[in-house]
Each structure stands twice: as structure tokens, then as C-alpha cells.
C-alpha positions as CSV (number, residue, x, y, z in Angstrom):
1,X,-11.2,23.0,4.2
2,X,-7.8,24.8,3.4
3,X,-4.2,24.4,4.6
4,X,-4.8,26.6,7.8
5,X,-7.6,24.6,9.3
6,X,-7.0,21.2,8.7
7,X,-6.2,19.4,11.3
8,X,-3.1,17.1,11.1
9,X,-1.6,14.4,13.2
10,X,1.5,15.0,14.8
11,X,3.5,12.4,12.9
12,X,1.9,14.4,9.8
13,X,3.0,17.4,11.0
14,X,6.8,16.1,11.5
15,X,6.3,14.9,7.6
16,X,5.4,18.3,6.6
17,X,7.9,20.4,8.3
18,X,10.5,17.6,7.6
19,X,9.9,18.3,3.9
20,X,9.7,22.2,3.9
21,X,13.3,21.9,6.2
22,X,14.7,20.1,3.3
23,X,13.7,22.6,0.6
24,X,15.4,25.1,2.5
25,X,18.1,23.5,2.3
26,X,17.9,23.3,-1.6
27,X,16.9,19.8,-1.9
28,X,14.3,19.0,-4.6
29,X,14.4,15.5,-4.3
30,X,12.8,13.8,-1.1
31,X,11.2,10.3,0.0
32,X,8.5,10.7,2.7
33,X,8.0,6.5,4.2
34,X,4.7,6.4,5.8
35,X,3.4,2.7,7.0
36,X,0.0,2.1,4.9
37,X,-2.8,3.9,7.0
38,X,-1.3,6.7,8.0
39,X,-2.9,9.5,5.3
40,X,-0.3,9.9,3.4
41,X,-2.5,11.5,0.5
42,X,-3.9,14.0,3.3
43,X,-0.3,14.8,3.6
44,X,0.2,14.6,-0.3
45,X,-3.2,17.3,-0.1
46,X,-1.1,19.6,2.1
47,X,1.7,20.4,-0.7
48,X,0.5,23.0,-2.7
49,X,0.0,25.2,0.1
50,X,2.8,23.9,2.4
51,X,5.5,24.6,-0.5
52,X,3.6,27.9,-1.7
53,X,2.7,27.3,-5.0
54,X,2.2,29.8,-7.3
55,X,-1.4,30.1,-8.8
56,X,0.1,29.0,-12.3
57,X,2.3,26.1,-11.2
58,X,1.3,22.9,-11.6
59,X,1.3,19.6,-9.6
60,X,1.3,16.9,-10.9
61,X,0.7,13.7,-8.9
62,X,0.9,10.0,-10.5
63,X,-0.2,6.8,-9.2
64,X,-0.3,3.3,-11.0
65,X,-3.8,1.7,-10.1
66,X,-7.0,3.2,-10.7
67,X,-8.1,2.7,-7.1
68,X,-5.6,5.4,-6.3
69,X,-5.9,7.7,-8.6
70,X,-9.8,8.5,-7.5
71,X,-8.4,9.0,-3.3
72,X,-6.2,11.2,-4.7
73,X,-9.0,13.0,-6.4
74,X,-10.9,13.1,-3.7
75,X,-8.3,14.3,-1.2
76,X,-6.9,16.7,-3.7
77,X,-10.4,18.9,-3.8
78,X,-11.5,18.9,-0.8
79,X,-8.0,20.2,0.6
80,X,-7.2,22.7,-2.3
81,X,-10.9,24.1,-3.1
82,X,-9.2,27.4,-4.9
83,X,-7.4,24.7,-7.4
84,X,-8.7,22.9,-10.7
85,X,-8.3,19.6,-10.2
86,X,-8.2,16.9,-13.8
87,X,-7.6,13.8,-14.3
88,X,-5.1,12.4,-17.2
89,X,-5.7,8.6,-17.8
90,X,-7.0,7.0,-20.7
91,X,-10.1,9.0,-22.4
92,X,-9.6,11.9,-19.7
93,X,-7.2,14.6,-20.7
94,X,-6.4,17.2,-18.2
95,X,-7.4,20.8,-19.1
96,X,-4.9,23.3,-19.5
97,X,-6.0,25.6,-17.1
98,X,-5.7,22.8,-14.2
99,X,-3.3,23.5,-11.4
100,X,-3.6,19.6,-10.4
101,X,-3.0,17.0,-12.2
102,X,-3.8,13.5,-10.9
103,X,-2.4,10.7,-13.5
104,X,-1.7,7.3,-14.1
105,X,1.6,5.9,-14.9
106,X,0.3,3.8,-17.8
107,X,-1.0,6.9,-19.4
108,X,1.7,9.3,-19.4
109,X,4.1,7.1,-22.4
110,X,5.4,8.0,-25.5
111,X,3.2,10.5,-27.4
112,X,0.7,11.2,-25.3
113,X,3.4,11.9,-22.4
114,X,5.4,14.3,-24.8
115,X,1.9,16.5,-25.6
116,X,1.2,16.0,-21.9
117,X,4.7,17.9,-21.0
118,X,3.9,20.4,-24.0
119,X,0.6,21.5,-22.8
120,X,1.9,22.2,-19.6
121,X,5.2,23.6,-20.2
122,X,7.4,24.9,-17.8
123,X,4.3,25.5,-15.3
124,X,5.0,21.8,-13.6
125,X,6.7,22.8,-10.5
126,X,6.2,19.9,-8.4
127,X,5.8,16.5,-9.0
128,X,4.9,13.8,-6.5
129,X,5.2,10.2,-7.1
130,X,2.6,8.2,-4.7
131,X,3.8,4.8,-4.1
132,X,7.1,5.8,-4.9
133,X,9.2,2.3,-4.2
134,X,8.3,1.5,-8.3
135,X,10.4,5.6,-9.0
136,X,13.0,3.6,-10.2
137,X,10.7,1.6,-13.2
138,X,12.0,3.1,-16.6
139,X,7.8,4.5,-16.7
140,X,8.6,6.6,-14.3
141,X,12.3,7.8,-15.3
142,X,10.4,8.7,-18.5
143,X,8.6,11.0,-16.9
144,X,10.7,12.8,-14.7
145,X,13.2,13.2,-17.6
146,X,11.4,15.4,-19.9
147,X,9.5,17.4,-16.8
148,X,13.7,18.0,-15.3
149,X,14.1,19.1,-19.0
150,X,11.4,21.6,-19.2
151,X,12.4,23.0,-15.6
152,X,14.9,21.3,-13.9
153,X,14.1,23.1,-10.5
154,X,10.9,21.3,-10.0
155,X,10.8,19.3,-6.8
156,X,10.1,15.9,-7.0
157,X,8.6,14.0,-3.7
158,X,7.9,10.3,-3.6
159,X,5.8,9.0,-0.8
160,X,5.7,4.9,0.1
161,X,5.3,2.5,2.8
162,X,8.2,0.1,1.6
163,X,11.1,2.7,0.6
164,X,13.2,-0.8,-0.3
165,X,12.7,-2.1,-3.7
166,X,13.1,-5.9,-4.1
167,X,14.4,-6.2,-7.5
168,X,17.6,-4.6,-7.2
169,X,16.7,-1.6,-8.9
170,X,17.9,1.6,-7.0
171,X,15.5,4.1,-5.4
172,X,18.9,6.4,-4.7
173,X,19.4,7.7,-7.9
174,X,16.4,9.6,-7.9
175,X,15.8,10.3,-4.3
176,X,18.7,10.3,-1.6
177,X,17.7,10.4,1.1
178,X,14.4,9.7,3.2
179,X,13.9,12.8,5.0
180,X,10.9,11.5,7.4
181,X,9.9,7.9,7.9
182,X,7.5,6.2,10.4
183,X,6.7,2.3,9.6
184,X,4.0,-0.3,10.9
185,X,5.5,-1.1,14.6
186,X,6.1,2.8,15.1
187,X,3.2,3.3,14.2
188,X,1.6,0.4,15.9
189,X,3.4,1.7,19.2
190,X,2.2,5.1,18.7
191,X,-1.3,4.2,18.8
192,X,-2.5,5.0,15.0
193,X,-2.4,1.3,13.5
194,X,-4.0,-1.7,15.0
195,X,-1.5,-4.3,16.8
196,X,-0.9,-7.9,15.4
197,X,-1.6,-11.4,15.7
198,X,0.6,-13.6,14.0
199,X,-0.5,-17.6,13.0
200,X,2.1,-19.8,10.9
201,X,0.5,-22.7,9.1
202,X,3.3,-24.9,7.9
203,X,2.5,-27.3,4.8
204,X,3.9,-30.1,2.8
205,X,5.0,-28.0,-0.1
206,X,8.4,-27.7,-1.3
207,X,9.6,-24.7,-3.0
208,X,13.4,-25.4,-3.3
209,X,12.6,-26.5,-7.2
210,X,11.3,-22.8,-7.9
211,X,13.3,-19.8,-9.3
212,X,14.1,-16.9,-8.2
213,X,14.2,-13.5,-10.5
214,X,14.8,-9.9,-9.4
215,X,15.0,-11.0,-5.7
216,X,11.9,-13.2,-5.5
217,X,10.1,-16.3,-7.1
218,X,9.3,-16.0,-10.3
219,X,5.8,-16.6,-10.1
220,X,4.2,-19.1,-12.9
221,X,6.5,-21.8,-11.4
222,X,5.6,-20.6,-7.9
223,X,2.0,-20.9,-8.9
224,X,2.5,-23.9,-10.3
225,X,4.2,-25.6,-6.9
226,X,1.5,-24.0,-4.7
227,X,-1.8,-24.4,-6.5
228,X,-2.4,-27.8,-5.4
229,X,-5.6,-29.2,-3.8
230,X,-4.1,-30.5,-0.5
231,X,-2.4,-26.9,0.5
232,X,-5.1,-25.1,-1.1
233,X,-7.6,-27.3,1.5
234,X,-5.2,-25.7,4.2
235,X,-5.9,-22.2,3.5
236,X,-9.5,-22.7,4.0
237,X,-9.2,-25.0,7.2
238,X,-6.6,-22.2,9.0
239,X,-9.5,-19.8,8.2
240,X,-12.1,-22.1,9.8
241,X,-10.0,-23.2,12.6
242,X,-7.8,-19.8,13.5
243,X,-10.8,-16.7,12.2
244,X,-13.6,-18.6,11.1
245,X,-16.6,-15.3,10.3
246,X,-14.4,-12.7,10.0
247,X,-13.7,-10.6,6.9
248,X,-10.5,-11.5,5.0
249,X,-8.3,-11.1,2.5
250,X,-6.8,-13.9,1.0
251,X,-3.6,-13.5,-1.4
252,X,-2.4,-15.9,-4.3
253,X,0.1,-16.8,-6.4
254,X,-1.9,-16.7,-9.6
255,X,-5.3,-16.5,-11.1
256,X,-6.2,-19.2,-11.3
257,X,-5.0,-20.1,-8.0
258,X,-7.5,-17.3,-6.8
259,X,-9.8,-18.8,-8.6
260,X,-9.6,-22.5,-7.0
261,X,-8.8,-21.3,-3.2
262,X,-12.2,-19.4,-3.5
263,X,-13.9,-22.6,-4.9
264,X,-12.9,-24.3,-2.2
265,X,-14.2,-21.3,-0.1
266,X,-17.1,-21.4,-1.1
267,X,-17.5,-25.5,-1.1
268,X,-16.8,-24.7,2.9
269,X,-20.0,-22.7,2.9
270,X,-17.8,-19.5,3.4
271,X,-19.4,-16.2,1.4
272,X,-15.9,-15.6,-0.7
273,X,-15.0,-13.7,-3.7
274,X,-12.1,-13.8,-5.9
275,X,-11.0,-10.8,-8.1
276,X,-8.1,-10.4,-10.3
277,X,-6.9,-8.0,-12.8
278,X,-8.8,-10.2,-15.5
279,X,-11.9,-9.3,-13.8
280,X,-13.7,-6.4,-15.5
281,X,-14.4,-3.0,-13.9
282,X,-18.2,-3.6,-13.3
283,X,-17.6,-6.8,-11.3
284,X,-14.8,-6.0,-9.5
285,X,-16.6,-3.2,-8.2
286,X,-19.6,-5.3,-7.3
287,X,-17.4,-7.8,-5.8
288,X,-15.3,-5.2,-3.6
289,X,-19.0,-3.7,-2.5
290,X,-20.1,-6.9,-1.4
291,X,-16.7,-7.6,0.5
292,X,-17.2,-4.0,2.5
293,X,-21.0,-4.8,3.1
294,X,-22.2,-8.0,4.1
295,X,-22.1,-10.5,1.1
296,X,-18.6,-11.3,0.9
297,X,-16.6,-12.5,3.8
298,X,-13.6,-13.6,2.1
299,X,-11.8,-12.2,-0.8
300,X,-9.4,-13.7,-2.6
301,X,-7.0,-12.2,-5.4
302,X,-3.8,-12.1,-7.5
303,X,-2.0,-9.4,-6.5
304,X,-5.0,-6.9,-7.0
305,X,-5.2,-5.2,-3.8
306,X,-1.6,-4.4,-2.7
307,X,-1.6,-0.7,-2.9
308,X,-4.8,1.6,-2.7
309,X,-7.0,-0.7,-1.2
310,X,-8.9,0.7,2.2
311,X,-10.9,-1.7,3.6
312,X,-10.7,-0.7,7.8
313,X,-13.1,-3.7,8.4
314,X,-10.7,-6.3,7.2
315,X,-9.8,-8.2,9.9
316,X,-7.4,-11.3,8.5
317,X,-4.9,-11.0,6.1
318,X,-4.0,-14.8,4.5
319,X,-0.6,-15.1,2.9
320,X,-1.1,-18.4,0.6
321,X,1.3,-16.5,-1.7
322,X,5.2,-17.2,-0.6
323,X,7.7,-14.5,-1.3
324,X,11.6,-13.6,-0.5
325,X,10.4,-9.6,-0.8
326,X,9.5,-7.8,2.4
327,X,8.5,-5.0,0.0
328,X,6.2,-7.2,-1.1
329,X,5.2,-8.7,2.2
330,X,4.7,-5.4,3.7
331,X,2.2,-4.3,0.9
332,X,0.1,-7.8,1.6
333,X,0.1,-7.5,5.6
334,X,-0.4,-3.5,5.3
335,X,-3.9,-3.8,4.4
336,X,-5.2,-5.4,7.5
337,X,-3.2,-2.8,10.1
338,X,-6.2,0.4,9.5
339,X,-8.4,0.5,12.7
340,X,-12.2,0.9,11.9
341,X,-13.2,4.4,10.1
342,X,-15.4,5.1,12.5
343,X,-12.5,5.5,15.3
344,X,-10.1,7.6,12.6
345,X,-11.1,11.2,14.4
346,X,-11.3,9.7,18.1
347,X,-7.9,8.1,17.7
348,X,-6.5,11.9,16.2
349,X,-8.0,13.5,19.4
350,X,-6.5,11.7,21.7
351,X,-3.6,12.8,23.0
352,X,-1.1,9.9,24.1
353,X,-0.2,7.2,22.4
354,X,-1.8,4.9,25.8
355,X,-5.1,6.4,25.2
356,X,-5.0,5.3,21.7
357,X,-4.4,2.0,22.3
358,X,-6.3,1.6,24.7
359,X,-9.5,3.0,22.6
360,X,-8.5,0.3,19.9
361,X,-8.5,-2.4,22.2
362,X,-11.6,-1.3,23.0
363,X,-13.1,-1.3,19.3
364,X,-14.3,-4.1,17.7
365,X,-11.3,-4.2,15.7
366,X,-9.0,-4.8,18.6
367,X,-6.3,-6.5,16.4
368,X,-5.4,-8.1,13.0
369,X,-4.7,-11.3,12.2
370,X,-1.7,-12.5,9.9
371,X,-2.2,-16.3,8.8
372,X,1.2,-17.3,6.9
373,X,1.1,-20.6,4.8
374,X,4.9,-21.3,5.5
375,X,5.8,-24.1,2.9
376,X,9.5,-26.2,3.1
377,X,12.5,-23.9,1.6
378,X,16.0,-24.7,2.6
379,X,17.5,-23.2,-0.7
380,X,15.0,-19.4,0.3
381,X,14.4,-17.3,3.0
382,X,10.7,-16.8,3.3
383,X,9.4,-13.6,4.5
384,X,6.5,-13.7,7.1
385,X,5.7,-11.3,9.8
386,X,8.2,-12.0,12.8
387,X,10.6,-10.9,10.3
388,X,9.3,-7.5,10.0
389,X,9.6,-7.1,13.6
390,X,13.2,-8.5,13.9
391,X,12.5,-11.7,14.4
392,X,13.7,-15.4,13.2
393,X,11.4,-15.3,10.3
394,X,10.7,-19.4,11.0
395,X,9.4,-18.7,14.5
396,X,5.5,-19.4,14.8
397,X,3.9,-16.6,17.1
398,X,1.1,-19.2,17.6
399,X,-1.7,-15.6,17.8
400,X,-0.2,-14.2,20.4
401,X,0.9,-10.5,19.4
402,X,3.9,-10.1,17.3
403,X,5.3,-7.2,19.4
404,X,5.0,-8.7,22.6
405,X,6.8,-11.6,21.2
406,X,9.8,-8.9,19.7
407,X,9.6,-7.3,23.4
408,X,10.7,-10.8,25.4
409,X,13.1,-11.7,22.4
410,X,15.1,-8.0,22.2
């Protein structure tokens, strides 16, 4: 497969041409914002070609989770066959002769970051930063520092589904503008995401007592307020009551919060998992192949599978962790919004956005689920999803779908 022949969808298309206007225009820094689900590495693929590359130049593309490091791998050799491909993170060192570089944050520090930049010189012409709403972390300003100093005209493209950070920390200063942006209700609208239920359980939990830091809780109190039996118990009854058989995944506050609401899980008879960043490779990856098979129904974790976790089959996303972030909140309900695999080519074919959603009403993922576990906070502004749409963030949808509810209230 090469540039020429792969076939694109047209919001794809717009990203790419929306990117190659801008160069023209001599801008080398750009933010492309594309809802999770929408192929933004098969658009990320695209770039050596699309910016015409030279057979020396480099690109270097860095992620920070292992999960996305091998998509990018992937999607990176199939789409640039002509093109060494390495890998720089932890006992893998990229060879010189590579024209792509695929590489994790957490690698490229200090020492091994300054041989990294020496081995490849001035040859780095573009550098793309996948989830690119952390670009503003000093790991990353690190990074683009000393490649700007070995050739300051390298372009540097960030891609995201959340362009807004929720700390305060400012995306701006590295990339103005976002020159093409499509998010979950466009995308929704258009046919390419699946549409949403939305469920609101309300509990007896107060969070006015818990901090805030860098514009959300700061979490070992928040764990400590919401890890307790009685709303813990509500978690598992809303997924008995509300989407009781169907594959979910849960998010917590903590560990060991995982750890209890997938106890309790389990005490229900459900087939549930927890994973964390504690748990080692081996199992995680067992756990994870039982959760896209047929041993694991429910999955619970601490803040494991935000970014870089594809899953199509999941079917309920479970927000037991409160936040004041819609960054954040957008990463957790984002990976419930993919329609199945197997309808990813049917729903490129098609060629309005009726058809489209018509075929996924059809499927037998017609729609996600979004269960929030709303606790009391008059002192914070809790984000759940009719907020995302533009609604009252305290209104309960009660599983009807979330944009037919923003349709009668606009």
C-alpha cells in the first residue's frame, strides 16, 4: 500500500490537505484534533509522502504508552513499505539508517535523548507528537528543543482528540493554531462514530471535602472519598440493572479502588478483570485478551486505558471515577464511541452520512452506553456527558440518546 492507493475518508482527506495548505503558507507548527476513532495514525502514516520527504529525512513520531507505540508500528509499515521503520524505547535503539522513528516519551531523556539527536543529526525533518494535548509537559519541550536546535525548520505536527489541556498548561506556545478539527458529535453526526446513551447514577457521596490541583481532584483524596463499599455496590448494581452481559469498561479513582469494584464484580457472578499500571506486562496482556474474547466481560482500571486502547466491542463505558477535566472525560467516554471492526470498510464506502447511520443502527453495536456515578459537589463542577454536548452537566438523559436530547434543548 503506498500514498497513491490508499484509500482515505473524506474527513481524512480535509486533515491532509488542511496540513499541506498550511505548510505553504510557512507554518511548521500545526495541531490536527480528531475524536478517538477516527484513524488518526492512518493519517499520521500518510506524512512522509503527503509532505515529500526526502529519502534521508527522518520522522520521528513519539507516543507515551506502549499500546501506542506498536499501532504506530504497524500503521507506519504497512503505509511506507520503501521506509526503515525502528523503534527507540528502552532496550530498542533505533538504527541509523532508519527513516522512521517510532518512540516513547519516557525514553527520549537526558543522555540517551542527547545521543538520540546526535545519531540523527540534522536528518529529523519532521516530528509528530501523537496525543499531543500532553506537548506542553517539560518531556516533551525537551525534545523539541534540541531537535529546533539541530534544524529549526523541521515541522512539528501534534495530533489529539482533546486539544484543551486541564492543568493550565498551554498548548499555544508550541502549536497556534488547530488547522483541522472534527470531535465526537461531528463525528457522530457524520456517520463514523457510534451514537450515545447516556445513564446518570447519583450516590450518597460527597466530594465537597476533596481538593482540587491543576484543574481537577487531586486524586488519593478522591480515592479515598469514593472507594467506599456502599458506592462501590452501586457501580455493580447500575451494570446489572442498566447493561447487565455486555462488555465494559469500568474506570477508578485508584488501584486499589480497581481492585475492590472488580471484587465486588466478580462476587455478582460477573466475568471482570482489573488491570492497572502495577500489573505486569504478561498479565495485562492476558487480561486485555480475555476482555476482547470471551472470558472477561468487565474490565476495570486506574487510568490504564485512556489513550491507545481499541476495543470496537466495548459496549459500556462506567465513569466511577469523578473529574472537573473534560480532557479527561473525553479520553474515558472516547473508548466506547468505535463501531465494530468488522463495519470499519462498509461504513468508508458508503457515501452519506444517512447510510452510515443507518448501517450502525443496524449492527450489533447500534449504540454506546455512558453510565456516570454522579456523587454530591456544590463546591465542583462535575463533568459527565451532557456536558460534552452543551448541556446542563446535572441533567440525567435517563438512556435516551444524548444528541436527541441536545437537539430538543438547542
Amino acid at each position: 500500500m503506498n500514498f497513491s492507493t490508499l484509500r482515505l475518508r473524506p474527513y481524512q482527506l480535509a486533515a491532509q490537505q488542511a496540513i499541506v495548505d498550511e505548510r505553504k503558507r510557512g507554518f511548521r507548527a500545526q495541531l490536527v484534533s480528531l475524536a478517538t476513532g477516527l484513524g488518526k495514525s492512518v493519517v499520521i502514516a500518510t506524512l512522509p509522502d503527503l509532505l515529500e520527504l526526502r529519502s534521508n529525512d527522518v520522522t520521528l513520531i513519539v507516543a507515551h504508552r506502549d499500546e501506542l507505540i506498536q499501532q504506530l508500528v504497524e500503521k507506519m509499515k504497512a503505509q511506507n513499505p520503501d521506509r526503515i521503520v525502528g523503534i527507540e524505547k528502552a532496550d530498542d535503539y533505533a538504527a541509523e539508517n532508519c527513516s522512521i522513528v517510532v518512540a516513547t516519551v519516557q525514553t527520549l531523556t537526558g543522555p540517551r535523548l542527547d545521543r538520540f539527536v546526535t545519531k540523527f543529526g540534522r536528518r529529523i525533518a519532521l516530528f509528530v507528537i501523537d496525543e499531543a494535548h500532553h506537548a506542553a509537559a517539560p518531556t516533551y519541550r525537551a525534545i523539541l528543543d534540541k531537535i529546533l536546535l539541530k534544524r529549526p525548520d523541521a515541522m512539528v505536527i501534534g495530533f489529539t482528540a482533546t486539544p484543551q489541556r486541564g492543568d493550565g498548561a498551554r498548548l499555544v506556545d508550541i502549536f497556534p493554531d488547530i488547522v483541522y478539527s472534527m470531535d465526537a458529535r461531528a463525528s457522530i453526526d457524520a456517520g463514523y462514530l457510534v451514537p450515545v446513551r447516556s445513564y446518570a447514577i447519583a450516590t450518597e457521596t460527597n466530594l465537597d471535602d476533596v481538593a482540587s490541583r491543576g484543574g481537577d481532584f487531586v486524586l488519593g483524596q478522591l480515592a479515598q472519598a469514593v472507594d467506599t463499599d456502599e458506592r462501590n455496590r452501586r457501580v455493580v448494581e447500575a451494570y446489572g440493572e442498566l447493561t447487565p452481559g455486555k462488555k465494559a469498561l469500568v474506570f477508578t479513582a485508584s488501584v486499589e479502588h480497581a481492585r475492590n469494584v472488580a471484587g465486588l464484580f466478580k462476587k455478582a457472578g460477573v466475568k471482570a478483570a482489573f488491570a492497572s499500571g502495577e500489573t505486569p506486562e504478561r498479565e495485562r496482556e492476558s487480561i486485555v485478551a480475555g476482555f476482547r474474547g470471551t472470558k472477561v466481560d468487565v474490565l476495570v482500571n486506574c487510568g490504564l486505558y485512556l489513550e491507545g486502547f481499541d476495543v470496537p466491542s466495548i459496549q459500556v463505558i462506567i465513569n466511577a471515577r469523578p473529574t472537573k477535566s473534560a480532557t479527561l472525560y473525553t479520553q474515558v467516554t472516547g473508548r466506547g464511541l468505535r463501531p465494530l471492526d468488522e463495519y470499519a470498510y462498509l461504513l468508508s464506502e458508503l457515501p452519506t452520512a444517512q447510510a452510515r447511520r443507518d448501517a450502525i443502527a443496524m449492527s450489533e453495536k447500534p449504540y454506546a452506553t455512558i453510565v456516570d456515578i454522579v456523587d454530591q459537589a456544590r463546591r465542583h463542577q462535575l463533568i459527565t456527558l451532557p456536558y460534552l454536548w452543551g448541556l446542563p452537566a446535572q441533567i440525567d438523559v435517563q438512556g435516551r440518546l444524548v444528541t436527541d436530547v441536545a437537539v430538543e434543548y438547542e
